[in-house]
Structures are given as structure tokens and as C-alpha cells.
N, CA and C atoms as an extended XYZ file, in Angstrom:
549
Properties=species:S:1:pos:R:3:atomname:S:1:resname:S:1:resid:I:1 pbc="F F F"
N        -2.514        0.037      -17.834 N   UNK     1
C        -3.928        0.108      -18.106 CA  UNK     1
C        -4.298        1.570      -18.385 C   UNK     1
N        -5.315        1.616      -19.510 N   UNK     2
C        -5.741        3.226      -19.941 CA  UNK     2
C        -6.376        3.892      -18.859 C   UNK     2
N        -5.825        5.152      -18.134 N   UNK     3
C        -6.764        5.511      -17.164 CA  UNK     3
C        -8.300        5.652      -16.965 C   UNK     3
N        -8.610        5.616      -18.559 N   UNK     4
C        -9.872        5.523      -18.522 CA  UNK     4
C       -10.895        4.255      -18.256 C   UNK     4
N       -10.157        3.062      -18.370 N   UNK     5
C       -10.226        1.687      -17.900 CA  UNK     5
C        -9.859        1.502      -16.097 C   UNK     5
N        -9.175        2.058      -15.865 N   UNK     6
C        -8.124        1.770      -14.445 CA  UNK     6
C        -9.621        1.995      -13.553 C   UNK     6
N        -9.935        0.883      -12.589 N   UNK     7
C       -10.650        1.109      -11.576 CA  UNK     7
C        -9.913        0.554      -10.538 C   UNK     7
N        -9.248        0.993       -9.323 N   UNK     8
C        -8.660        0.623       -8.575 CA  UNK     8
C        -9.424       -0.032       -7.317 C   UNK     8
N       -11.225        0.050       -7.371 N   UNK     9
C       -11.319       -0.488       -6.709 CA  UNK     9
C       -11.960       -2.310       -6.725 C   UNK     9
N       -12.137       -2.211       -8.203 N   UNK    10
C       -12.622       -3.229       -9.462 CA  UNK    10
C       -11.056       -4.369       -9.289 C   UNK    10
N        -9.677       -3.591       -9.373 N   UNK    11
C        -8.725       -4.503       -8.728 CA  UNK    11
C        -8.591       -4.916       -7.846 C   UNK    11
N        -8.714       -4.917       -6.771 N   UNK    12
C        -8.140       -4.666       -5.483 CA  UNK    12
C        -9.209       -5.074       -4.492 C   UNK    12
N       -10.043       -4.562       -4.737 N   UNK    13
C       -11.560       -5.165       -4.085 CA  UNK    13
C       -11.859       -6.492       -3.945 C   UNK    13
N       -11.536       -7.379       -4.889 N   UNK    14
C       -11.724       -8.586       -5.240 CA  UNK    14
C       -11.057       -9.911       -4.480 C   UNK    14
N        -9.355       -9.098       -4.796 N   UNK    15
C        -8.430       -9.892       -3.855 CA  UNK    15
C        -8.605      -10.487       -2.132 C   UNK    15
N        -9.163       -9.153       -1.720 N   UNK    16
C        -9.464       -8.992       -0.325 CA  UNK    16
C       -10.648      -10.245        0.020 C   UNK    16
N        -9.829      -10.970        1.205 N   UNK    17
C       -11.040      -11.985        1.574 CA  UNK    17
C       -11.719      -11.286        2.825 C   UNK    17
N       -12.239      -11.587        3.242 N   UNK    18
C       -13.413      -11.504        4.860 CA  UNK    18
C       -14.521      -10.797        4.119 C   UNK    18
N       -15.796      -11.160        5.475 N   UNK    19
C       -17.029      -10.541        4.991 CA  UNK    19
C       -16.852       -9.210        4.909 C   UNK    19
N       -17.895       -8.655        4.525 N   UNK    20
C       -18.785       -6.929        4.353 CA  UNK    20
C       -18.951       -6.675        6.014 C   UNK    20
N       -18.270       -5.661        6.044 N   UNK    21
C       -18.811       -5.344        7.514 CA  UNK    21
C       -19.375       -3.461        7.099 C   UNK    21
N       -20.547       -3.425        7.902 N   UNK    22
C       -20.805       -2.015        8.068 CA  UNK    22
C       -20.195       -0.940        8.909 C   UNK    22
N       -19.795       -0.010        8.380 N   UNK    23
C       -18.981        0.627        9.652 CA  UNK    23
C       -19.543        2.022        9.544 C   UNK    23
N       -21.100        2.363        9.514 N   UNK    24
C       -21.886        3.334       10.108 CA  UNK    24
C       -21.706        3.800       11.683 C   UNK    24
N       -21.501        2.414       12.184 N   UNK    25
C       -21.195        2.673       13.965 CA  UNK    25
C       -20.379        2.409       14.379 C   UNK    25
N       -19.316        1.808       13.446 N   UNK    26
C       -18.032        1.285       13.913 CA  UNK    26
C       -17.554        1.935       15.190 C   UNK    26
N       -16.751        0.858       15.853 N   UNK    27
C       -15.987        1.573       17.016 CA  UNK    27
C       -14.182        1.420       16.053 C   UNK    27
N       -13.294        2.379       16.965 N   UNK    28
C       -12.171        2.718       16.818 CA  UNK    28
C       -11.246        1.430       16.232 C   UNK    28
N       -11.406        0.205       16.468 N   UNK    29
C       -10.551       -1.074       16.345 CA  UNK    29
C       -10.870       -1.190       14.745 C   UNK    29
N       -12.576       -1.108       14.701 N   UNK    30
C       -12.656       -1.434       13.623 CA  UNK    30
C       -12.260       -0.766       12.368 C   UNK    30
N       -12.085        0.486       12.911 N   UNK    31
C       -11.453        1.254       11.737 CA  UNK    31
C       -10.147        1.455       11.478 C   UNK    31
N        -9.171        1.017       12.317 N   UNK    32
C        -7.851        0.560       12.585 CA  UNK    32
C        -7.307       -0.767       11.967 C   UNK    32
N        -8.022       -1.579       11.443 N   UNK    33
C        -8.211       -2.855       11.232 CA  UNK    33
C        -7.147       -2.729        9.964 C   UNK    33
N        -5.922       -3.765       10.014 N   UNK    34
C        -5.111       -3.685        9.157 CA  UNK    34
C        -5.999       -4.403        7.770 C   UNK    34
N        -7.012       -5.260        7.505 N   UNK    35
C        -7.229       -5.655        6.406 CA  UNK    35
C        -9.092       -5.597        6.968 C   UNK    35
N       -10.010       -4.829        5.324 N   UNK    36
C       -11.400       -5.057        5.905 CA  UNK    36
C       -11.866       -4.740        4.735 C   UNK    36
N       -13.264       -5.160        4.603 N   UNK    37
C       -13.939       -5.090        3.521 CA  UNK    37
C       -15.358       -4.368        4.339 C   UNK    37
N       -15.570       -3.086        3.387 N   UNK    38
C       -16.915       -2.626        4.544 CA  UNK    38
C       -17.848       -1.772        2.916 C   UNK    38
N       -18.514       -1.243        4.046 N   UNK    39
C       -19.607       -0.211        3.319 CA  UNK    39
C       -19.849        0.765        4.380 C   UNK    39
N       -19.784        1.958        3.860 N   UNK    40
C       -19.588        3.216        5.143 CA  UNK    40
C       -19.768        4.427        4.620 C   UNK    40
N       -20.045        5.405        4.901 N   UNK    41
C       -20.332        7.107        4.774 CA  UNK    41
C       -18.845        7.830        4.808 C   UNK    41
N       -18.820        8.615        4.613 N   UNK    42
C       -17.778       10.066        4.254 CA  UNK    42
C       -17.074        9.749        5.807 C   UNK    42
N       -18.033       10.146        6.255 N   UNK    43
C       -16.999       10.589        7.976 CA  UNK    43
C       -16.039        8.879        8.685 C   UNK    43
N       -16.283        7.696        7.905 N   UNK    44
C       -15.566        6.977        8.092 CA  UNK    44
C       -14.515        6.653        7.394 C   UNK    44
N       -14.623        6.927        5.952 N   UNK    45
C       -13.474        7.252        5.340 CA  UNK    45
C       -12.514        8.569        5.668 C   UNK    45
N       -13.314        9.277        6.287 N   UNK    46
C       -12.395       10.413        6.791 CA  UNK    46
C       -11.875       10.185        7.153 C   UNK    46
N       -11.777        9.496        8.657 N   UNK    47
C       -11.047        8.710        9.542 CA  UNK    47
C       -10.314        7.930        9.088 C   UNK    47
N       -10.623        6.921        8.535 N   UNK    48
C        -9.422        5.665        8.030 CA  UNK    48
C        -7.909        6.304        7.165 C   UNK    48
N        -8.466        7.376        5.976 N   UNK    49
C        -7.486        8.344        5.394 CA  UNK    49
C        -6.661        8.995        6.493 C   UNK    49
N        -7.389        9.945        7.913 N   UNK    50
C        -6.568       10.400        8.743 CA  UNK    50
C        -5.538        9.639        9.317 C   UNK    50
N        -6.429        8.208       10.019 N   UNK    51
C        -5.010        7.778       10.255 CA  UNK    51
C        -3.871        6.968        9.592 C   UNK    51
N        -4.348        6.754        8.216 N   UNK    52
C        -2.615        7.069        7.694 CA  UNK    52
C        -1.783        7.829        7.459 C   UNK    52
N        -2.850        9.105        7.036 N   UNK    53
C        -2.065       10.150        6.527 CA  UNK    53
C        -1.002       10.923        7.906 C   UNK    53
N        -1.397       10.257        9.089 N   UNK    54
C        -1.072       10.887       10.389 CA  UNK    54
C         0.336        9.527       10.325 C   UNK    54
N         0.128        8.396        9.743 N   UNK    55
C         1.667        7.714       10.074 CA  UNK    55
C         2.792        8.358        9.171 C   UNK    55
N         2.207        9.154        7.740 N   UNK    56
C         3.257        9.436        6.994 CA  UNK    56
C         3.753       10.583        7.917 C   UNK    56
N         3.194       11.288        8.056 N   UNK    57
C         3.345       12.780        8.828 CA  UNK    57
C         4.240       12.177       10.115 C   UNK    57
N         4.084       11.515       10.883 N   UNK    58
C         4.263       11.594       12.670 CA  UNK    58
C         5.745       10.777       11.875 C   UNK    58
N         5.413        9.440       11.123 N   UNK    59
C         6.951        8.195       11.303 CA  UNK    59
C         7.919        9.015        9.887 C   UNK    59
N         7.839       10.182        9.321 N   UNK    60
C         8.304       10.742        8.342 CA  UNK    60
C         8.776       10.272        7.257 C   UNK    60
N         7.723        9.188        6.463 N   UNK    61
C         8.017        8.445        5.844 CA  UNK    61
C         8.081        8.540        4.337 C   UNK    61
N         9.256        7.915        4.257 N   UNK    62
C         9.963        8.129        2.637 CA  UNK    62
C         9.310        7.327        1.711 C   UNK    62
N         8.521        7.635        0.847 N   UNK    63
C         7.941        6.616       -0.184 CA  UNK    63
C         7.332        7.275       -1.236 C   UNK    63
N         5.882        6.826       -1.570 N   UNK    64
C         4.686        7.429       -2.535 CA  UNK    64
C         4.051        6.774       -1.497 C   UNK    64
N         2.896        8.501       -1.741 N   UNK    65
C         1.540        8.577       -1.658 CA  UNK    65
C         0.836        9.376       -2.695 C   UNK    65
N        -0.557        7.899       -3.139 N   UNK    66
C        -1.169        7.926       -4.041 CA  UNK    66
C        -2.998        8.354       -3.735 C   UNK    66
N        -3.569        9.413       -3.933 N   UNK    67
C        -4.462        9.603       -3.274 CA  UNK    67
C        -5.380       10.540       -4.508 C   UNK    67
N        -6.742        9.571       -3.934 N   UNK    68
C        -7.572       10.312       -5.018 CA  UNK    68
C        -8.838       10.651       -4.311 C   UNK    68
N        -8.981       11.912       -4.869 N   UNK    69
C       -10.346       12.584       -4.261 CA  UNK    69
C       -11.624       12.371       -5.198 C   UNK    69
N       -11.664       11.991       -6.350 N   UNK    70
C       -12.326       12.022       -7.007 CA  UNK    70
C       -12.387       13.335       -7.824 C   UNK    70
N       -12.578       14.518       -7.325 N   UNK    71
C       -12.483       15.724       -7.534 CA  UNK    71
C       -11.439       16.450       -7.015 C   UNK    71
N       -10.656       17.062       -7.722 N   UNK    72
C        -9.604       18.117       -7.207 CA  UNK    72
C       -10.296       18.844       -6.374 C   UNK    72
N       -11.034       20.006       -6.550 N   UNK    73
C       -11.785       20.351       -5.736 CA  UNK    73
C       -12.405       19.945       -3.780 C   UNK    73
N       -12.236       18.359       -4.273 N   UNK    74
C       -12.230       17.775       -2.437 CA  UNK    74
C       -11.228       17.588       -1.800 C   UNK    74
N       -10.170       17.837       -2.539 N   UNK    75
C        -8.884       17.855       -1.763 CA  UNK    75
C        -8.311       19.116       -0.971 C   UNK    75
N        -9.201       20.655       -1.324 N   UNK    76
C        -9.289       21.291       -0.745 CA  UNK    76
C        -8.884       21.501        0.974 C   UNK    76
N       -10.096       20.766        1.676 N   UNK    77
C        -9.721       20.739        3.034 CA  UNK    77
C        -8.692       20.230        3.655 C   UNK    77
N        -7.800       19.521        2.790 N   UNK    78
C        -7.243       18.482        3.625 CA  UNK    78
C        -5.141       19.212        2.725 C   UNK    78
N        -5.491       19.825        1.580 N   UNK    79
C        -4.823       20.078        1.196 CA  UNK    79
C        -2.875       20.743        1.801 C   UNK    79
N        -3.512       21.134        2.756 N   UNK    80
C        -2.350       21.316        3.358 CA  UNK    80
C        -1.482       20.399        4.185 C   UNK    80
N        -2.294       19.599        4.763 N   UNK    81
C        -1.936       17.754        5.150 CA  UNK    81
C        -0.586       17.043        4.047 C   UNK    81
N        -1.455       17.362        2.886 N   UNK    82
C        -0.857       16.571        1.790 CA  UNK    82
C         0.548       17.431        1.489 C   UNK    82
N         0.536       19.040        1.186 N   UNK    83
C         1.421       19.275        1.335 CA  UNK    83
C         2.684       19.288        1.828 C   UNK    83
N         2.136       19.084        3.822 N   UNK    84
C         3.175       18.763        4.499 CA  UNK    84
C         4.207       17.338        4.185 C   UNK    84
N         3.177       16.514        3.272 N   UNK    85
C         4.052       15.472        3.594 CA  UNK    85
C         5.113       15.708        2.049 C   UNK    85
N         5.009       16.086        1.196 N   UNK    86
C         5.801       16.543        0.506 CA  UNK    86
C         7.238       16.580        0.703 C   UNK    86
N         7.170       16.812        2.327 N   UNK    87
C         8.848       17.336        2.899 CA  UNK    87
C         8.966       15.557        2.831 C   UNK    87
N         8.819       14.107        2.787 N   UNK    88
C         9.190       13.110        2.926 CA  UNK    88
C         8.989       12.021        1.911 C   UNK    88
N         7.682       12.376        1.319 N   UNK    89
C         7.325       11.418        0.360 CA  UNK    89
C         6.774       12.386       -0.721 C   UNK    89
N         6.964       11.597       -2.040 N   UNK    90
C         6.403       11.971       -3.735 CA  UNK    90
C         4.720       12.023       -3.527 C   UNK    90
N         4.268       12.311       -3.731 N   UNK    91
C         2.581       12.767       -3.269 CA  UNK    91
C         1.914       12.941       -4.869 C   UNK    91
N         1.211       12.198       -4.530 N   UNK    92
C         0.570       12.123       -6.206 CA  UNK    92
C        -1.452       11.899       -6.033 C   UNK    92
N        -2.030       13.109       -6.476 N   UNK    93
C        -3.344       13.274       -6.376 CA  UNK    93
C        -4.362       13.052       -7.419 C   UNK    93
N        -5.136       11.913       -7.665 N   UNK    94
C        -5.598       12.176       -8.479 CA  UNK    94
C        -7.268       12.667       -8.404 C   UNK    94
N        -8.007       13.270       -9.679 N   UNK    95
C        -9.210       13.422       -9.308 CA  UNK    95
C        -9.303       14.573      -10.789 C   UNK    95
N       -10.693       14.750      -11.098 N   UNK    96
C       -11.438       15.243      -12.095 CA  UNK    96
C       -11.283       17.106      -11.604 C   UNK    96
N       -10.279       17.463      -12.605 N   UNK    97
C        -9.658       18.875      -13.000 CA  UNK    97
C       -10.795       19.780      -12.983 C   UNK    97
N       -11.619       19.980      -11.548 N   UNK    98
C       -12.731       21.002      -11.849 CA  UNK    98
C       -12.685       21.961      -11.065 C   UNK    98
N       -11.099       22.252      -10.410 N   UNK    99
C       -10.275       23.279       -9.688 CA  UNK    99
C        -9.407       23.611      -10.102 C   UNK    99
N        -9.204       24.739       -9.894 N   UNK   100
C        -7.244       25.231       -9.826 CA  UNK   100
C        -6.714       24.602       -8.909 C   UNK   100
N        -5.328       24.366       -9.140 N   UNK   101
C        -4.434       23.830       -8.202 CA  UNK   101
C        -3.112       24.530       -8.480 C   UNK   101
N        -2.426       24.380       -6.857 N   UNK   102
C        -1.198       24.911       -7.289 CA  UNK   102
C        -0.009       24.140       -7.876 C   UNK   102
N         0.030       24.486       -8.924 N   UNK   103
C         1.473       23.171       -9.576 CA  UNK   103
C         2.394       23.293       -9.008 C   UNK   103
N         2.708       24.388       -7.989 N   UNK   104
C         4.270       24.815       -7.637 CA  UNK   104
C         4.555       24.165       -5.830 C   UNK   104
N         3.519       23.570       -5.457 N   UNK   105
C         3.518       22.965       -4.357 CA  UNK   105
C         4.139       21.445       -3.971 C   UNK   105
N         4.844       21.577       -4.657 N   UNK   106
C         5.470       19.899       -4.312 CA  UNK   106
C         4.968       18.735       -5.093 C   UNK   106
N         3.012       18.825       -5.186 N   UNK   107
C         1.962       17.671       -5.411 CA  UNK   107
C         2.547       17.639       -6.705 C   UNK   107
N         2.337       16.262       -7.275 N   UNK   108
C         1.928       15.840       -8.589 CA  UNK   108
C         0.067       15.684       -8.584 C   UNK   108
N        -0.256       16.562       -9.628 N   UNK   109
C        -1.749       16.390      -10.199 CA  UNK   109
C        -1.978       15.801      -11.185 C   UNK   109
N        -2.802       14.750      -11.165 N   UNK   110
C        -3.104       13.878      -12.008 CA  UNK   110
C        -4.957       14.066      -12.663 C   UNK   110
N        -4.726       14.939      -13.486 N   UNK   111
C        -6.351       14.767      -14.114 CA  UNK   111
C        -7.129       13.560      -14.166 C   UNK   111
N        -8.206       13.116      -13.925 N   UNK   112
C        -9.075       12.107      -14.255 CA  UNK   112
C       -10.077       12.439      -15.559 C   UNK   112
N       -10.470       11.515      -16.540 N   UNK   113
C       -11.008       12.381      -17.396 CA  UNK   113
C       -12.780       11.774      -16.906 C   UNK   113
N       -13.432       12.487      -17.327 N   UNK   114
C       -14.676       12.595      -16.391 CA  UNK   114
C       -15.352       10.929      -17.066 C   UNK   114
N       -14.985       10.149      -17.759 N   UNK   115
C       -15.917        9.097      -17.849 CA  UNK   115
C       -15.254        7.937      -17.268 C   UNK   115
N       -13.646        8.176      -16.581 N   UNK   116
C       -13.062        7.347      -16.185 CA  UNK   116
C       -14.096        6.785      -14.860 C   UNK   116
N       -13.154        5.301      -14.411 N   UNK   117
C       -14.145        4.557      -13.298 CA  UNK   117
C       -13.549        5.354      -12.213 C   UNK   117
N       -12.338        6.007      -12.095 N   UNK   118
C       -11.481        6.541      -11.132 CA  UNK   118
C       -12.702        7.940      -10.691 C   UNK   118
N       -13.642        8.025      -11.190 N   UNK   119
C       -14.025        9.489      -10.966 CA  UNK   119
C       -14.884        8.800       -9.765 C   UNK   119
N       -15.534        7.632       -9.706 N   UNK   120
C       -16.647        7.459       -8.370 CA  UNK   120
C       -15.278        6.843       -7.438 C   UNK   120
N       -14.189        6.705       -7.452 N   UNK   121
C       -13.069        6.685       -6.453 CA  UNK   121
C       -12.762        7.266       -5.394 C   UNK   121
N       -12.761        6.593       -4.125 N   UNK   122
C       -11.651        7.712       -3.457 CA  UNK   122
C       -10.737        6.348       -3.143 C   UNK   122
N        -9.528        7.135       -3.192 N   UNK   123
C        -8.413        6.016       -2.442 CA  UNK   123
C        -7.049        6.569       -2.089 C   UNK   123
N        -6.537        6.323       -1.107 N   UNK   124
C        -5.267        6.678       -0.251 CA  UNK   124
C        -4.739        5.330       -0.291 C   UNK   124
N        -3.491        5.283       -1.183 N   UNK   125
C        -2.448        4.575       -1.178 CA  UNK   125
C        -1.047        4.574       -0.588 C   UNK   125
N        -0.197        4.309        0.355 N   UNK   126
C         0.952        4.517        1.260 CA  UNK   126
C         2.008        3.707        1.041 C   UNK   126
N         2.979        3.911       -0.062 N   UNK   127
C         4.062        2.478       -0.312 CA  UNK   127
C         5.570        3.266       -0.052 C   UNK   127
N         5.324        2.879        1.108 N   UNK   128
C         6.908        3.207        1.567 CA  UNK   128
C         7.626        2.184        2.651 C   UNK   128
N         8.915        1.840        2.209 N   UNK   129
C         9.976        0.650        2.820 CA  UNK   129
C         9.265        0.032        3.727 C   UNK   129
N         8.823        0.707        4.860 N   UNK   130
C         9.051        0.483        6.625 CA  UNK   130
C         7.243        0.622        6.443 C   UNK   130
N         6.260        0.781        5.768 N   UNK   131
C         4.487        1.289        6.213 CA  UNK   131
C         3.722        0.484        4.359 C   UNK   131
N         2.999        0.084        4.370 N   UNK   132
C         2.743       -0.452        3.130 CA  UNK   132
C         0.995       -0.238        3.532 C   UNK   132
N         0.442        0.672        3.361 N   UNK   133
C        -1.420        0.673        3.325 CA  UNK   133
C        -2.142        1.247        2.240 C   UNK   133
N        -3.157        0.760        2.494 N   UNK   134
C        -4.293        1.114        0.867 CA  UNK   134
C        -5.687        1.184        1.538 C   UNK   134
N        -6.692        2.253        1.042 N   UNK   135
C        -8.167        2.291        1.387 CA  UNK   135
C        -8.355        2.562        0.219 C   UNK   135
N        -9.693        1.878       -0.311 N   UNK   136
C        -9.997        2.360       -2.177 CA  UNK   136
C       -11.518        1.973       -1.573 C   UNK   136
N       -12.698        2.455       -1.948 N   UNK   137
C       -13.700        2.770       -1.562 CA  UNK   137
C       -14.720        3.593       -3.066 C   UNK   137
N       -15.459        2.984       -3.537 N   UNK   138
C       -16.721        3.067       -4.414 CA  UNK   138
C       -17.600        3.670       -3.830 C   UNK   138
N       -17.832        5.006       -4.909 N   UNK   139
C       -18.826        6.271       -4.220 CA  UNK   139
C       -20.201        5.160       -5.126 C   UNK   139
N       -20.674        4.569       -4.353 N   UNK   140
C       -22.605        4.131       -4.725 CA  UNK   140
C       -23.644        5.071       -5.332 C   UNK   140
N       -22.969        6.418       -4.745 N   UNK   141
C       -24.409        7.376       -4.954 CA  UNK   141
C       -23.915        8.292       -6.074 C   UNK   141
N       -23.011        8.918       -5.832 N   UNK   142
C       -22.085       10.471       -6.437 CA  UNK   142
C       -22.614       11.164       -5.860 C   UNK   142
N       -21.972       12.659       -6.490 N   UNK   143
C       -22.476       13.544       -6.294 CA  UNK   143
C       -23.637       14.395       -6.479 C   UNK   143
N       -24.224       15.206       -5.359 N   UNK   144
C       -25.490       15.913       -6.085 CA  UNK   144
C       -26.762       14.878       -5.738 C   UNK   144
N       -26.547       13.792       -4.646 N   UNK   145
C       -27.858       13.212       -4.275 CA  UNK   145
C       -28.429       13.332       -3.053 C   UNK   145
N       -27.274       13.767       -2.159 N   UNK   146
C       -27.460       14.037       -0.770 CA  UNK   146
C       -27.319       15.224       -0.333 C   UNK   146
N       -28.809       15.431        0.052 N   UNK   147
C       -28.577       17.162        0.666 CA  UNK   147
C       -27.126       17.464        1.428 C   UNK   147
N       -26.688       16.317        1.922 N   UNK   148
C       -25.638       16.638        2.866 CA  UNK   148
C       -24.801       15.458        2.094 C   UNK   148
N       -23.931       15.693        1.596 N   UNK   149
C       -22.893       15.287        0.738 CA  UNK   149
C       -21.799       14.664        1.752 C   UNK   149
N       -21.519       14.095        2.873 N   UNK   150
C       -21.046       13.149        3.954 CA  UNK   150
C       -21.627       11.770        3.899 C   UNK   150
N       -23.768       12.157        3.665 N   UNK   151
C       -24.420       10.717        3.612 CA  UNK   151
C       -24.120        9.905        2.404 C   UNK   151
N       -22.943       10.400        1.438 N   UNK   152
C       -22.806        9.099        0.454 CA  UNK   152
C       -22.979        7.839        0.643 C   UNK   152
N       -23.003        6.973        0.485 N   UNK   153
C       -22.445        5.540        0.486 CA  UNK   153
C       -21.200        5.265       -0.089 C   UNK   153
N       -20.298        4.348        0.447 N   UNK   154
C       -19.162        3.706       -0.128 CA  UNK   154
C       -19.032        2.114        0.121 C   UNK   154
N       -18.961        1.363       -0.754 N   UNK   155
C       -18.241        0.180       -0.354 CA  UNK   155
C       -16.684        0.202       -0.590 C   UNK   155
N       -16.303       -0.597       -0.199 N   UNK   156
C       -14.596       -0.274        0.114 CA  UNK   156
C       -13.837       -1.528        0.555 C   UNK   156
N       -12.148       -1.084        0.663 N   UNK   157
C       -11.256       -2.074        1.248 CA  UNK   157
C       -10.460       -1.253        1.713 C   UNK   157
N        -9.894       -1.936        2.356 N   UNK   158
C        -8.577       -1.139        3.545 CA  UNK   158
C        -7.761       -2.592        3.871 C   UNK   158
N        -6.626       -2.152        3.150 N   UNK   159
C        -5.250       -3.675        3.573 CA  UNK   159
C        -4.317       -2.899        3.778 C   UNK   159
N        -3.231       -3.844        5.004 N   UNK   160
C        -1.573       -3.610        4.877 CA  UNK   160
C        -1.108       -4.730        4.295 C   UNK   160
N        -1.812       -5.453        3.332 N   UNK   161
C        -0.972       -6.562        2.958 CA  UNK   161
C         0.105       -6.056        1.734 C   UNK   161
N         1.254       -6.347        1.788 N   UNK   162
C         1.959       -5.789        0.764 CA  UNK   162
C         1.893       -6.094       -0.530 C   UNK   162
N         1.082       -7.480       -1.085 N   UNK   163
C         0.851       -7.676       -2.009 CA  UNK   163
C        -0.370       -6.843       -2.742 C   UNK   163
N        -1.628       -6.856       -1.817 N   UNK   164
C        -2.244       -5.712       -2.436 CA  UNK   164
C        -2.048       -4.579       -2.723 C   UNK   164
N        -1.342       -3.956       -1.445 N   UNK   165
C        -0.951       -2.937       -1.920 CA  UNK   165
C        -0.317       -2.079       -2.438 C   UNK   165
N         1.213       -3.288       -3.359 N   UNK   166
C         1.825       -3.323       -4.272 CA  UNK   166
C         1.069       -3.403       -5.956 C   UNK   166
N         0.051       -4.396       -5.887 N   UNK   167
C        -0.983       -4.355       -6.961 CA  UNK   167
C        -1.899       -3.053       -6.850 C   UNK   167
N        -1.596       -2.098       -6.285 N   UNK   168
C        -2.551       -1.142       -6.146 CA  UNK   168
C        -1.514        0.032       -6.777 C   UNK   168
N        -0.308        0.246       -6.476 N   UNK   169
C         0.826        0.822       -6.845 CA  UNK   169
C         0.998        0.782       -7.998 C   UNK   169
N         1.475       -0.372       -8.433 N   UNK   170
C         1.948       -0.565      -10.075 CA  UNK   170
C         0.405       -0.554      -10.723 C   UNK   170
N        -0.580       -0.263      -10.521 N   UNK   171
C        -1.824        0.218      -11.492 CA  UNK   171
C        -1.951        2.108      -11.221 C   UNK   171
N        -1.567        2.246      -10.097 N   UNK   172
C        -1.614        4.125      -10.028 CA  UNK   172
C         0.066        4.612      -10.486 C   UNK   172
N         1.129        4.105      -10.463 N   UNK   173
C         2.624        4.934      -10.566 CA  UNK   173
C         2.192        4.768      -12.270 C   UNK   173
N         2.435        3.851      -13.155 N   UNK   174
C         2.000        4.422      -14.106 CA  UNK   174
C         1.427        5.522      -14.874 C   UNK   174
N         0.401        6.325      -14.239 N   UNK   175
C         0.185        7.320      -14.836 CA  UNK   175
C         0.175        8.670      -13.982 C   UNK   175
N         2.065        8.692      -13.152 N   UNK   176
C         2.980        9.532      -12.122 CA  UNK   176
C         3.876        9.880      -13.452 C   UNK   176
N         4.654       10.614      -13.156 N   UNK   177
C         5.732       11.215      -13.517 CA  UNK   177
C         6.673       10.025      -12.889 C   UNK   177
N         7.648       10.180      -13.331 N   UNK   178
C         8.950        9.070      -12.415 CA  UNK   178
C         8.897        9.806      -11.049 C   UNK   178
N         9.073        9.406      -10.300 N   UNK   179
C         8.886        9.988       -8.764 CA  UNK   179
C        10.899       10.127       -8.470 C   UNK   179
N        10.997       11.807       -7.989 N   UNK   180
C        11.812       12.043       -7.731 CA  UNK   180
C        12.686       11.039       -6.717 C   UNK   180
N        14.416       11.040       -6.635 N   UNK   181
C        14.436       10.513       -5.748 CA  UNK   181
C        15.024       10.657       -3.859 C   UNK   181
N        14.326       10.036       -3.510 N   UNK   182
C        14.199       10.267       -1.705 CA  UNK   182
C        15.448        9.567       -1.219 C   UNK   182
N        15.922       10.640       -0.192 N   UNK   183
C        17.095       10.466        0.592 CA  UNK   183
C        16.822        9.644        1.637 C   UNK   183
């Protein structure tokens, strides 16, 4: 699919059965929840991203990770996270080229071109042997509406089912480089 077509959450969103749950107040289970369909702010997607990005890191896991900020630029904070995992898995970022980045860091950077659907995206994808997870989440608002840029809105999904999140894979490795290969 043309990246400029590719909405990963337009795929993937759909598949997912159970209701809409809000997770403004969520407690800890709920954000742990191997399969969910919600609507939520920045600081809960923060969380849900941390704790996968904490299984690649802690279980040192060999695979692809597929992760989009929307903006290069928001990958900033977290950037060294992503790096680390470099030492185990192919790491592939995508998001709208409105930063420098370092090419010499391990990451694969993947430009978004600014009218793609991928630009109101965020999503952390995890496909490796032994861990199979996906969060893909629709920015409602964008950028530039909230004095405080956390109060976005997102609707979203979060699965370990391997079928989704194999259909989530073969729509993002496509437009990867061949991913080196892991020992």
C-alpha cells in the first residue's frame, strides 16, 4: 500500500472486537490489557508504549520494532530508549521529517510525507518470535490545539493477538529497508 494511503489505524482498528473503553482514569490492569479498544490522552499512551518498550529492553528481544511518532521531532524524549534497543532488535521510526536525526544510530528513519494518514498516527509495533504487540491510536485533535499538547485526544487499539499484529507488520515492513539479520 502507497504510504500515502497506509493508515494503520483505519486497518487494524476495525479487526479488534470489544467496546470503547475510556482510559482518562484508567487503573494499571486496564492499561496492561492484552487486547482493548479505548479513547485516551498522551500520558496514557505514554504508558501503554512504556510498557512494551520495557519488554523489548528487560526480555532482550530479537525481532522488529515499528514505531511512529507522527513527528520525528517527538521521538526526541524517548530517543535514547529506542536506541538502546538497537543492541537486539531492527528499530524502524516513522514520522513527518521536521527534525534532524541521527542516521548513524542503528534507527531506520522512515519519512512520512505530510498529507499521509500516518501523520495523525502514533503506533508501537513489537514482532518478535517469543512477544507479538501493537498500540496504533488516532490523534482526533493534532497539533497546535491544546495549550498543553498531552490534552490531545486519541482513539486507539492495543492487541497481542498475532494475527493483528502480523496484519499490522506486513502493512509497516514494506516501506523498511530489508531488516538486517538477528542472531
Amino acid at each position: 500500500m502507497e504510504m500515502e494511503k497506509l493508515s494503520l489505524f483505519k486497518e487494524c482498528f476495525g479487526v479488534m472486537e470489544g467496546e470503547m473503553q475510556k482510559l482518562d482514569n484508567a487503573n494499571l490492569s486496564q492499561l496492561q490489557s492484552g487486547s482493548i479498544k479505548f479513547e485516551s490522552k498522551v500520558p496514557q499512551l505514554e504508558y501503554m508504549c512504556l510498557m512494551m518498550e520495557n519488554m523489548v529492553l528487560m526480555k532482550k528481544l530479537k525481532g522488529n520494532v515499528y514505531a511512529g511518532f507522527q513527528k520525528f521531532s517527538r521521538s526526541q524524549n524517548v530517543i535514547d530508549r529506542f536506541q538502546a534497543m538497537t543492541e537486539y532488535s531492527n528499530v524502524h521510526i516513522f514520522g513527518e521529517a521536521d527534525a534532524a536525526v541521527d542516521q548513524e544510530d542503528g534507527i531506520e528513519y522512515i519519512p512520512i510525507p505530510p498529507d499521509s494518514e500516518l501523520v495523525r498516527e502514533w503506533f508501537l509495533v513489537i514482532d518478535a518470535p517469543n512477544f507479538k504487540s501493537m498500540m496504533v491510536a488516532y490523534d482526533l485533535d493534532g497539533f497546535g490545539v491544546h495549550e498543553i499538547e498531552e490534552g490531545r485526544n486519541f482513539r486507539g487499539a492495543k492487541s497481542s493477538n498475532p494475527k493483528v499484529v502480523d496484519q499490522a507488520v506486513q502493512l509497516l515492513k514494506e516501506h523498511t529497508k530489508s531488516p538486517k539479520e538477528l542472531a
